[in-house]
Structure formats: structure tokens, C-alpha cells
N, CA, C and O atoms as a GROMACS GRO file, in nm:
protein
  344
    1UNK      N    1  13.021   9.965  19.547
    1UNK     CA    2  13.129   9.895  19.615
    1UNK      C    3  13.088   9.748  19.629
    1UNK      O    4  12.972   9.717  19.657
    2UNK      N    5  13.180   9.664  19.611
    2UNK     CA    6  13.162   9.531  19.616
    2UNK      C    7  13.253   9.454  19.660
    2UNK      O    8  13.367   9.500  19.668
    3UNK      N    9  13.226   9.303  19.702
    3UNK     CA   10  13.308   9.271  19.776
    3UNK      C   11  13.309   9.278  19.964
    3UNK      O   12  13.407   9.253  20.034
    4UNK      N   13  13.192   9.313  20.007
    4UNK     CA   14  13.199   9.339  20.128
    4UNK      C   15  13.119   9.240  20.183
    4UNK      O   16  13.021   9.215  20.114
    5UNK      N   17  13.129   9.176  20.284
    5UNK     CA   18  13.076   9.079  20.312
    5UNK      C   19  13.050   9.060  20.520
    5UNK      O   20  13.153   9.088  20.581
    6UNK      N   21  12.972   9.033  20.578
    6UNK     CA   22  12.938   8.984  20.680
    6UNK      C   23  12.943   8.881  20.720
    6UNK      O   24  12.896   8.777  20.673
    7UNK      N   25  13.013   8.904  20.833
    7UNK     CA   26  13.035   8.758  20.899
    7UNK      C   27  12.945   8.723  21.025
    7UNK      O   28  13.011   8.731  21.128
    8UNK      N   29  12.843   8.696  21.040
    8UNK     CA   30  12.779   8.658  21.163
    8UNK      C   31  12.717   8.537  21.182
    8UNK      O   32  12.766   8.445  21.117
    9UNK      N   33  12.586   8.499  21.278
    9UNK     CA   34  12.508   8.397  21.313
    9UNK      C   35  12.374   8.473  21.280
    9UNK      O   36  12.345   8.591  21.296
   10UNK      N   37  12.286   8.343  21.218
   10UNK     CA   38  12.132   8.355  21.231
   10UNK      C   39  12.063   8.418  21.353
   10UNK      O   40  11.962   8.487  21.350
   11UNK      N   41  12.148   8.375  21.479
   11UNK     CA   42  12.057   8.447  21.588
   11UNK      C   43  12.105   8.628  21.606
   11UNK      O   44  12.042   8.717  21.663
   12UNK      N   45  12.204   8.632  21.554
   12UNK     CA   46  12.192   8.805  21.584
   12UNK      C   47  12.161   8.896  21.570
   12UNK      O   48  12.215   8.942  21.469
   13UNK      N   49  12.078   8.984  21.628
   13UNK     CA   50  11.972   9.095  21.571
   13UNK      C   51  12.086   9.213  21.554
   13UNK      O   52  12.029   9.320  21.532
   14UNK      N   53  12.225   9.227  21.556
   14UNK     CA   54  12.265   9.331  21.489
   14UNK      C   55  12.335   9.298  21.363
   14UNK      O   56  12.394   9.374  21.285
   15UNK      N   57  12.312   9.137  21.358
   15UNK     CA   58  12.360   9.116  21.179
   15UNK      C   59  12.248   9.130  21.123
   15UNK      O   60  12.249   9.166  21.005
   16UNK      N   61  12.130   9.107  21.185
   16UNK     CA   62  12.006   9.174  21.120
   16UNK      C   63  11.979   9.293  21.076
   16UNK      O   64  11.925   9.337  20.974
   17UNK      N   65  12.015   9.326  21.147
   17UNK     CA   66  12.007   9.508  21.132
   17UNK      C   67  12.093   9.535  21.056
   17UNK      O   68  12.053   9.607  20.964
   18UNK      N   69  12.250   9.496  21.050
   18UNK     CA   70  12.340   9.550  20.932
   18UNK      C   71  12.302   9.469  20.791
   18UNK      O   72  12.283   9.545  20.696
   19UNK      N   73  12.291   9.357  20.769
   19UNK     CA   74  12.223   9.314  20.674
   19UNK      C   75  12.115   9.410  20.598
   19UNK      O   76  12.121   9.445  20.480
   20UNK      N   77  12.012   9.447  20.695
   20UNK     CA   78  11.825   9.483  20.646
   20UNK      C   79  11.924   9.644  20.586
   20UNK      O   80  11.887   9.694  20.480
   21UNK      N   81  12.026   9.701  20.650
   21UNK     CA   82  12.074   9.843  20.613
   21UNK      C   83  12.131   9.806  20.487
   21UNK      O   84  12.046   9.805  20.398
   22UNK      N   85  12.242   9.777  20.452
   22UNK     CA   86  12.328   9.754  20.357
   22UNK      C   87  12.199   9.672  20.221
   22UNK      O   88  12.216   9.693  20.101
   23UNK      N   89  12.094   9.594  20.269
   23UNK     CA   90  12.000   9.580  20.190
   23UNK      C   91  11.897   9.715  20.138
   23UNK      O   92  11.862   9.737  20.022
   24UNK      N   93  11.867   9.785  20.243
   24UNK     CA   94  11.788   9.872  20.207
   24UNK      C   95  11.864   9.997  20.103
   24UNK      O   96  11.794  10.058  20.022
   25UNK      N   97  11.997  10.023  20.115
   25UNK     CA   98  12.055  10.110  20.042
   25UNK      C   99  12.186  10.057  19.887
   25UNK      O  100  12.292  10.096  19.838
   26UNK      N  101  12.080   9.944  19.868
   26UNK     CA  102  12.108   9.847  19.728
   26UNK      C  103  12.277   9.840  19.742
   26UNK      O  104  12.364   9.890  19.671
   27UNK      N  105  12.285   9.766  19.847
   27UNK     CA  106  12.487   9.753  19.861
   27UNK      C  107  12.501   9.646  19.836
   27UNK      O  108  12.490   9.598  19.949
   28UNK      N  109  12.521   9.550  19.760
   28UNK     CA  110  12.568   9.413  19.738
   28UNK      C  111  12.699   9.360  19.859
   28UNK      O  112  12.813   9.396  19.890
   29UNK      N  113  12.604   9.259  19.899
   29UNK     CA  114  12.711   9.181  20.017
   29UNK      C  115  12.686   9.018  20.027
   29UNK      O  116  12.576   8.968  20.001
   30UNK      N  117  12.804   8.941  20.067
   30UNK     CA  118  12.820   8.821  20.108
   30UNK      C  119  12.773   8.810  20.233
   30UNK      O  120  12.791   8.908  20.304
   31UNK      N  121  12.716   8.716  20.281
   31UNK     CA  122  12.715   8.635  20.448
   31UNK      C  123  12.794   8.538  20.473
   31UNK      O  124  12.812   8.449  20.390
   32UNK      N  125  12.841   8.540  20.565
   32UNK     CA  126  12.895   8.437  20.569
   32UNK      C  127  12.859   8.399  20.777
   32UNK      O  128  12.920   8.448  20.872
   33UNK      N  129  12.754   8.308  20.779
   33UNK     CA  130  12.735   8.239  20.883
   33UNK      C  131  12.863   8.139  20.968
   33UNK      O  132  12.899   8.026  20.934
   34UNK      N  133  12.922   8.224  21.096
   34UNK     CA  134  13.049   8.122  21.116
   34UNK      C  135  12.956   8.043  21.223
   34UNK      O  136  13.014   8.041  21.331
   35UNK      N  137  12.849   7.986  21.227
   35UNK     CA  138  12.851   7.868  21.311
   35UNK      C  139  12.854   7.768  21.243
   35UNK      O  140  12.856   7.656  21.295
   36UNK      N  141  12.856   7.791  21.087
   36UNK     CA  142  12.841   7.694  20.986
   36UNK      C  143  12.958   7.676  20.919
   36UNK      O  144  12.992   7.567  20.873
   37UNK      N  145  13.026   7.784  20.909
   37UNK     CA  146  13.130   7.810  20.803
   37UNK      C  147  13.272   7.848  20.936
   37UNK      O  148  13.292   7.948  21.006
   38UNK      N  149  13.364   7.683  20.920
   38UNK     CA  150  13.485   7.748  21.018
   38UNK      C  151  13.576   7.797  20.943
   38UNK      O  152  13.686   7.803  20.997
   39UNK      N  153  13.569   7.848  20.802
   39UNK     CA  154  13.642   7.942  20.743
   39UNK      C  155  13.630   8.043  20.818
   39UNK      O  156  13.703   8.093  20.903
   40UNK      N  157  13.481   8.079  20.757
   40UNK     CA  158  13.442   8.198  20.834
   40UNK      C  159  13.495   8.214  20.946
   40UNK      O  160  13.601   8.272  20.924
   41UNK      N  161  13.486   8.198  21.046
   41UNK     CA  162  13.489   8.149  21.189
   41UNK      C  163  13.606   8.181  21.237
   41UNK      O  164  13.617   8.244  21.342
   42UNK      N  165  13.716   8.136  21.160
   42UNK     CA  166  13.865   8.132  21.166
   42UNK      C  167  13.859   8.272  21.132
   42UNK      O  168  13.868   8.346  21.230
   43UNK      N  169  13.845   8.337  21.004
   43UNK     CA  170  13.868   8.438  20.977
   43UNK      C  171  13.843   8.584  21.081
   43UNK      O  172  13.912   8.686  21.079
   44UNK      N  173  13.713   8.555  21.177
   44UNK     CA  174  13.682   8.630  21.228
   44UNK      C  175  13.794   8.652  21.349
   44UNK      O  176  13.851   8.749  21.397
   45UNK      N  177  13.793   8.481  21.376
   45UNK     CA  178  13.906   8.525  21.532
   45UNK      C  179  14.013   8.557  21.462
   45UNK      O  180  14.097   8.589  21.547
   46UNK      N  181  14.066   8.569  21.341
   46UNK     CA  182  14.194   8.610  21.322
   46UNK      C  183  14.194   8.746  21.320
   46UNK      O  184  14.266   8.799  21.405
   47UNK      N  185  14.131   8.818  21.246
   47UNK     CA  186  14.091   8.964  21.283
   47UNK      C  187  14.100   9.029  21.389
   47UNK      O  188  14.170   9.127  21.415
   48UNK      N  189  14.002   8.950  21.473
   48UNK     CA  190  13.964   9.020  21.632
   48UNK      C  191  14.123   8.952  21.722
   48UNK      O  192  14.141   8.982  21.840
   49UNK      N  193  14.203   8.882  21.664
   49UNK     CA  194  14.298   8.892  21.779
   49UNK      C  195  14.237   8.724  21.867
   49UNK      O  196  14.307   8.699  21.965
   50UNK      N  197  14.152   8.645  21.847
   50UNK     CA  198  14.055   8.577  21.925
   50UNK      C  199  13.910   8.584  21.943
   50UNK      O  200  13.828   8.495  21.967
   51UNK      N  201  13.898   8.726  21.923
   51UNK     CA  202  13.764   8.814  21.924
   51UNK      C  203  13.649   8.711  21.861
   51UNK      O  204  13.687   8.624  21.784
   52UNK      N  205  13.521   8.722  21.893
   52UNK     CA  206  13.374   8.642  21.796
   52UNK      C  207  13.314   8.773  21.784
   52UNK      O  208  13.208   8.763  21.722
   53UNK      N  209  13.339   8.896  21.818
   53UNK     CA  210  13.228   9.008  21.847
   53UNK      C  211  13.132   8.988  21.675
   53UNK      O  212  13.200   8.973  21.573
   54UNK      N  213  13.051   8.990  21.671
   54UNK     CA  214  12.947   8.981  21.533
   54UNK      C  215  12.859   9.090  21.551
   54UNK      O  216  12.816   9.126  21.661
   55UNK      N  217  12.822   9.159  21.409
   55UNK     CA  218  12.865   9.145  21.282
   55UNK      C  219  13.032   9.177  21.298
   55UNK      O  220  13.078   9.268  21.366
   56UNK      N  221  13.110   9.080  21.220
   56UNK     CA  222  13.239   9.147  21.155
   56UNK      C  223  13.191   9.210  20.996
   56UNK      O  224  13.127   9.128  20.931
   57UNK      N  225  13.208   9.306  20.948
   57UNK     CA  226  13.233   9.358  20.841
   57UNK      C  227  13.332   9.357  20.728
   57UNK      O  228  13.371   9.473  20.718
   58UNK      N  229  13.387   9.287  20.645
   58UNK     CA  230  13.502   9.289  20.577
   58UNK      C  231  13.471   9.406  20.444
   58UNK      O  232  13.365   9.411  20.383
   59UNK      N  233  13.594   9.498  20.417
   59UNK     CA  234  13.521   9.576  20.304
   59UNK      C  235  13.674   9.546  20.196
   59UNK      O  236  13.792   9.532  20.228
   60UNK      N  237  13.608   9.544  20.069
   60UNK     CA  238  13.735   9.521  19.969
   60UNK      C  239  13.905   9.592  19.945
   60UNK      O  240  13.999   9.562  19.872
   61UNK      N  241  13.875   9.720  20.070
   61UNK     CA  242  14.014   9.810  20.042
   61UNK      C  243  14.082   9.711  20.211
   61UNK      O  244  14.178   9.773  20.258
   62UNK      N  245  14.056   9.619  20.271
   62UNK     CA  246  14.074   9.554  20.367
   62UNK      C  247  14.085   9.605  20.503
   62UNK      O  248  14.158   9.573  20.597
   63UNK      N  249  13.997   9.690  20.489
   63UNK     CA  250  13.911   9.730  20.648
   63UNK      C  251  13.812   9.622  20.661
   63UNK      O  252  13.770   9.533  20.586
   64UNK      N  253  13.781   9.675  20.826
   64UNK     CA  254  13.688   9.585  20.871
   64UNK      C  255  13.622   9.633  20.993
   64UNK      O  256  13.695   9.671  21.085
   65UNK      N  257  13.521   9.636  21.004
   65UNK     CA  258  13.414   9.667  21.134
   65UNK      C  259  13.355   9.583  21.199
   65UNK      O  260  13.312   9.477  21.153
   66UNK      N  261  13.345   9.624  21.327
   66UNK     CA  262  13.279   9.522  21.404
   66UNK      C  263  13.209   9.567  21.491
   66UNK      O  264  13.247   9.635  21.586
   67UNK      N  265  13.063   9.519  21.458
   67UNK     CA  266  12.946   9.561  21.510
   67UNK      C  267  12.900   9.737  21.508
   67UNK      O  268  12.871   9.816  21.597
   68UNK      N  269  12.912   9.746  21.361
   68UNK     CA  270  12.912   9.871  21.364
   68UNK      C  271  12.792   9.928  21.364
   68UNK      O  272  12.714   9.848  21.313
   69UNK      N  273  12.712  10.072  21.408
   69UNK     CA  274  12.605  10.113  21.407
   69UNK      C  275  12.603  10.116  21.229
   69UNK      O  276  12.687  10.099  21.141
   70UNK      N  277  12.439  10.152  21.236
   70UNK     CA  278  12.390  10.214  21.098
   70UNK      C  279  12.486  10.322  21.030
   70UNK      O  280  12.532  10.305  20.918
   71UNK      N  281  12.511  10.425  21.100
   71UNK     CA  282  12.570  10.549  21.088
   71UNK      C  283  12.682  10.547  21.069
   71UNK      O  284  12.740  10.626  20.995
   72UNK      N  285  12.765  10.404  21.167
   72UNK     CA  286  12.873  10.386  21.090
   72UNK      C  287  12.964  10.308  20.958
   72UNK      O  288  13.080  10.313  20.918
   73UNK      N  289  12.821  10.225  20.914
   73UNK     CA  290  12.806  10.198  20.816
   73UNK      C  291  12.828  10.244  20.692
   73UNK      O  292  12.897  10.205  20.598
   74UNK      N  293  12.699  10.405  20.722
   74UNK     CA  294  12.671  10.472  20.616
   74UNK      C  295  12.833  10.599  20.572
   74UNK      O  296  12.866  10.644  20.463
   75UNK      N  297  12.891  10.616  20.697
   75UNK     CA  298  13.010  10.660  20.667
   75UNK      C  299  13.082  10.589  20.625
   75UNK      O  300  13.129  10.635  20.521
   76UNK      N  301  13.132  10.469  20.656
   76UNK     CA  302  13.202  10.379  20.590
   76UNK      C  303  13.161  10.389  20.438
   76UNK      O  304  13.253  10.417  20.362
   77UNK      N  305  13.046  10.371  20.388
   77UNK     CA  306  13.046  10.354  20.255
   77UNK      C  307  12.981  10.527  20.134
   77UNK      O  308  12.965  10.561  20.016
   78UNK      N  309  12.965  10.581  20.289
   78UNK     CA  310  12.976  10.753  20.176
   78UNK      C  311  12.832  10.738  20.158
   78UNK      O  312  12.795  10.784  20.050
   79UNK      N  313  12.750  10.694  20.221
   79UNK     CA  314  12.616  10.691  20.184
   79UNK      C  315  12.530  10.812  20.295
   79UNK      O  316  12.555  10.813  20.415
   80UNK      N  317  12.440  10.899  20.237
   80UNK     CA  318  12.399  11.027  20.334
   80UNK      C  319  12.272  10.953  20.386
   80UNK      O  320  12.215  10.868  20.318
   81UNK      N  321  12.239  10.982  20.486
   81UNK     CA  322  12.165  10.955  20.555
   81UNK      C  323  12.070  11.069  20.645
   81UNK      O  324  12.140  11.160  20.688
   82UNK      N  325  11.948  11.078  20.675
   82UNK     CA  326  11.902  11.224  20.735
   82UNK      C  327  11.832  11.150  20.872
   82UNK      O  328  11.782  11.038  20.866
   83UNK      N  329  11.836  11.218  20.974
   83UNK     CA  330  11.808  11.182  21.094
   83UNK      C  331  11.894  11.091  21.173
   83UNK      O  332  12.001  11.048  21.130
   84UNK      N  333  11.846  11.063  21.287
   84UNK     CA  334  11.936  10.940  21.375
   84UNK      C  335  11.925  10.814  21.303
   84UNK      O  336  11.822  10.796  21.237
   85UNK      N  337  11.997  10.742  21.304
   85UNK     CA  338  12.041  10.582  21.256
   85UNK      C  339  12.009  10.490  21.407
   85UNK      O  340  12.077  10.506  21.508
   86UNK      N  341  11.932  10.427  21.402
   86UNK     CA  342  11.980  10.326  21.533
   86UNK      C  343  12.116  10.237  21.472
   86UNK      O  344  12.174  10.155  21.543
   0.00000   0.00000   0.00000
């Protein structure tokens, strides 16, 4: 799947975490940093209604998650997983 991309900031340890996941299970993704990028930025509050909640998730069938666990990740993209996910 391709086309999915993250929208967060350098300081957030759960775009870290969705990043280091979606890296560890070879998923090709965009970043997109909105303290840098007011595309980005825009895009996110348009989504959320106003919302900044980060990670936003965009996926190519035009869903979108926000701040989703590991687990809900790995359902999102059909990927199995064994044990708990933080």
C-alpha cells in the first residue's frame, strides 16, 4: 500500500512510534512535518474539524487516523502481529 503519509512534529513520541512501526514492517510513507509545512497544517485542521491531534494518518482509499495505536495500525493495513502492540 502506498500513498500513506503522516502528518506530525519532530517533537512527538507517538509520530515516533507510528513512523519506527510502519518502518519496521517495510510500509512506504510520506512525513509531512506541519510546524514547517502550513499545507500540511491546514490539511490536518481540515480533517479534525480544527483538531492538531498528531500523528494524523492519511491512507490512499481516503481514511484517516489519528493517533492511532500500533494495533491499530496493523489492522488498518492487514498486517498480523503476535502479542500486545504498545
Amino acid at each position: 500500500m502506498t500513498g500513506i503519509t503522516v502528518y506530525g512534529a519532530p517533537w512527538c513520541p507517538d509520530c515516533w512510534r507510528s513512523k519506527a512501526f510502519l518502518a519496521a514492517h517495510g510500509v512506504e510513507f510520506g512525513w509531512v512535518d506541519i510546524d514547517q509545512d502550513q499545507a500540511g497544517l491546514a490539511l490536518v485542521l481540515e480533517l479534525q474539524g480544527g483538531g492538531r491531534t498528531i500523528p494524523t494518518i492519511t491512507f490512499p482509499d481516503g481514511t484517516h487516523l489519528l493517533e492511532p495505536t500500533d494495533e491499530e495500525l496493523a489492522r488498518k493495513l492487514g498486517i498480523e502481529v503476535e502479542g500486545p502492540q504498545q
